[in-house]
N, C-alpha and C positions, 0 to 999 in steps of 0.2 A: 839827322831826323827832321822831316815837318812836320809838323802838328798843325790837326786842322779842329774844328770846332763846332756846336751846335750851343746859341747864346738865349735864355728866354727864361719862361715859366709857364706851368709844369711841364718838364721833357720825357716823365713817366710812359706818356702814349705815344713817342717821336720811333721812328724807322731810321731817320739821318743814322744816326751810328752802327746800327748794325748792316745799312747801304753800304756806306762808304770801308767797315772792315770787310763786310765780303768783296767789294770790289779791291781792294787791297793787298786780301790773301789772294782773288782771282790773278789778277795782273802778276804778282811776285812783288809788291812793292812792300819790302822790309825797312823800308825808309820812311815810311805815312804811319803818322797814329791821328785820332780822332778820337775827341773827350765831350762830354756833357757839362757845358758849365751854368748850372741851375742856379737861378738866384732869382728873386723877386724886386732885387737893386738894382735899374738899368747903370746907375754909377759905377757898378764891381768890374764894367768892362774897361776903361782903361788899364784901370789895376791889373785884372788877368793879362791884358794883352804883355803889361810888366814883367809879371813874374812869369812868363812864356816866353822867352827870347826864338822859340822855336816855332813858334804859333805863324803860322802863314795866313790863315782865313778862317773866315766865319760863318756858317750859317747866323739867321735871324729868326727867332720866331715868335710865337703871342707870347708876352702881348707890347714888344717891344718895336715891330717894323715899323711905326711912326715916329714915336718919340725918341727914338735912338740918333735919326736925321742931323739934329742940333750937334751932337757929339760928332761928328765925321766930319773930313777934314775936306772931301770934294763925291760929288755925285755924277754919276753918268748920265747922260742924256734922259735915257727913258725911265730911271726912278725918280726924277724932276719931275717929272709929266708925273707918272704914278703918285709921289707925293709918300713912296712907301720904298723899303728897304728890306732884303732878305738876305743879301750876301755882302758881308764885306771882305776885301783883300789889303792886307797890310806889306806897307810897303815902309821898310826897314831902312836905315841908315848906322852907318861906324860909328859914330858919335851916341847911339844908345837912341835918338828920338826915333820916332814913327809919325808916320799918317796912315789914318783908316779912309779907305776908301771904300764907297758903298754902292751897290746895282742890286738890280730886280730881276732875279729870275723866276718869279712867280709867272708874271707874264709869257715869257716863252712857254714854261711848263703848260701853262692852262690852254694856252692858243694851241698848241700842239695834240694838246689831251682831246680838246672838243670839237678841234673842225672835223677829222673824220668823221664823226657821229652828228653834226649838224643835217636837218634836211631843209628844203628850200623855205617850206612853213614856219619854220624857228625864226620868225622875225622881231621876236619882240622877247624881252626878259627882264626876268623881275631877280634881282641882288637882296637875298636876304642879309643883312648884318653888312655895316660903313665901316670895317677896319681896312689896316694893311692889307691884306687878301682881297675885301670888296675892292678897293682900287685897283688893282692889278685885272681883276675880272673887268670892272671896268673900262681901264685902258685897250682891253683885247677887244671887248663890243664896239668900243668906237671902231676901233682899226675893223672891224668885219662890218662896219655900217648895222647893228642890230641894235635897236631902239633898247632902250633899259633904265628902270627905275631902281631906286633901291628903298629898302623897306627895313621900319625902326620899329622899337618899342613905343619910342615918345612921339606923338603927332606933331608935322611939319611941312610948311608949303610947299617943301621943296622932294618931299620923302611920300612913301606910303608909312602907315604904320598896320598892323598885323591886323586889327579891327577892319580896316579899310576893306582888307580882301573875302570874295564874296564868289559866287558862280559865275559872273563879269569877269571881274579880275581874271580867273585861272584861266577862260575861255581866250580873254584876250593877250594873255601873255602865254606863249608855245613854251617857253625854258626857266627855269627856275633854279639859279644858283644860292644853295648854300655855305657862307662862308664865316659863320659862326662857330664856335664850340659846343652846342648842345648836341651834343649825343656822343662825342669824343668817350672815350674810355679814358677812367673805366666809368664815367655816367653816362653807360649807354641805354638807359631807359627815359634820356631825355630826348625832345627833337624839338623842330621852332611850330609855335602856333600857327598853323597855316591851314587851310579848311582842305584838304586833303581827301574829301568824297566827291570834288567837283575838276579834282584832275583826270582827263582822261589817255588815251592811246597818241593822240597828239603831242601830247609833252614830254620834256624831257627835264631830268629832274638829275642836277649834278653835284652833290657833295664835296667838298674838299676833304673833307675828314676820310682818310684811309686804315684808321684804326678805329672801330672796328672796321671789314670790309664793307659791311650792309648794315649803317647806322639806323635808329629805328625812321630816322627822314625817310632814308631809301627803300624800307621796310614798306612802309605807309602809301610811297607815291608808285609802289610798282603793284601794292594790290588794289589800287585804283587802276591800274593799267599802264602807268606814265613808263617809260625807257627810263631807266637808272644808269647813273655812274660814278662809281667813285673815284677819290683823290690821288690813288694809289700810282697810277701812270704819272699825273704833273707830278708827283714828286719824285719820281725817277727823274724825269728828264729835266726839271728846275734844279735839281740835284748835279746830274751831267753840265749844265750849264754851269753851274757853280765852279766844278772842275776844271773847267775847261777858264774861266775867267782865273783862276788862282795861280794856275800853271801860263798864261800871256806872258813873254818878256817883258823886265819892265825897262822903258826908257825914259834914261834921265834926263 
């Protein structure tokens, strides 16, 4: 049996597990299970990974993709750059130790999810919310050459913060990524403070949050006009990505 995993808090609104058993009964694979291991203690993971002998990989998710880094034992190139972490693969030895090894497929997902639906105009975006996910968004804008700020609660030289943005703002930036949890289920009657009457047909307004499908964000910026999309696709294919790094040979 391998056992794979989905490591965080809250995983009440997470799709990872019931992805990965339908793709499990699809294929025939009687050999993969995949478990929730909910905890608010980033420390419970070595322990799981213990009491798993079976455990092959991991998902990552909030509110763990940064601070987890310190605990794993080597990182691949592009979650270095990102600075964040959503998959790890453990790589076993006879002797009972392990190394956790850690990559980003956020990135892939999201560059994948949103070039088709880029148009030439989309030069410029504004990153609601600096976690694990804001980085990876942002990693993908560098690589596309698209100008991007990202935007806080707390005012800083280096940030917007929500006050800032005005009928400038929205006019001047085409795309608008949210990578926060407000509106996630089940508090989907929240969404982020953004002035939402001054988006118009030019923007595109993209969610991570794929539960619910039409968060009240996506809600707000499509009857402005703005093109909506949610998370639902990156996390298939961030997902795929996963799979496919778990199952790599390893060489020793």
């Amino acid at each position: 049996m391998k056992r794979f995993g989905l490591f965080g808090h809250p995983l009440e609104h997470s799709y990872s597990k019931k992805f990965f058993l339908e793709k499990f009964q699809r294929e025939g694979r009687s050999d993969c299970a995949y478990e929730n291991y909910d905890t608010e203690n980033i420390y419970d993971l070595k322990q799981i990974v213990k009491d798993n002998p079976d455990l092959v990989g991991l998902n990552v998710t909030i509110p763990f993709k940064q601070d987890i880094i310190p605990m794993l034992d080597n990182l691949d190139d592009i979650s270095q750059k990102i600075g964040a972490v959503n998959t790890i693969r453990i790589h076993r030895q006879d002797n009972g130790k392990f190394e956790l090894h850690g990559f980003n497929t956020d990135a892939w997902g999201f560059e994948l999810a949103i070039r088709p639906i880029l148009r030439p105009h989309h030069r410029r975006a504004l990153i609601l919310g600096t976690g694990g996910s804001a980085k990876a968004v942002s990693f993908v804008f560098r690589k596309l050459n698209i100008e991007h700020f990202f935007v806080t609660r707390e005012e800083s030289r280096f940030h917007y913060c929500y006050a800032d943005l005005n009928a400038n703002t929205m006019k001047a930036f085409q795309v608008i990524v949210n990578t926060t949890p407000l509106g996630m289920y089940p508090n989907v009657s929240e969404c982020p403070n953004i002035p939402y009457e001054f988006l118009t047909h030019k923007n595109l307004c993209f969610d991570l949050i794929y539960n619910p499908a039409q968060t009240k964000f996506l809600e707000k910026s499509k009857e402005a006009g703005a093109f909506i999309h949610n998370g639902f696709r990156m996390l298939r294919l961030q997902a795929e990505k996963s799979w496919e790094i778990w199952n790599e040979p390893i060489y020793v």
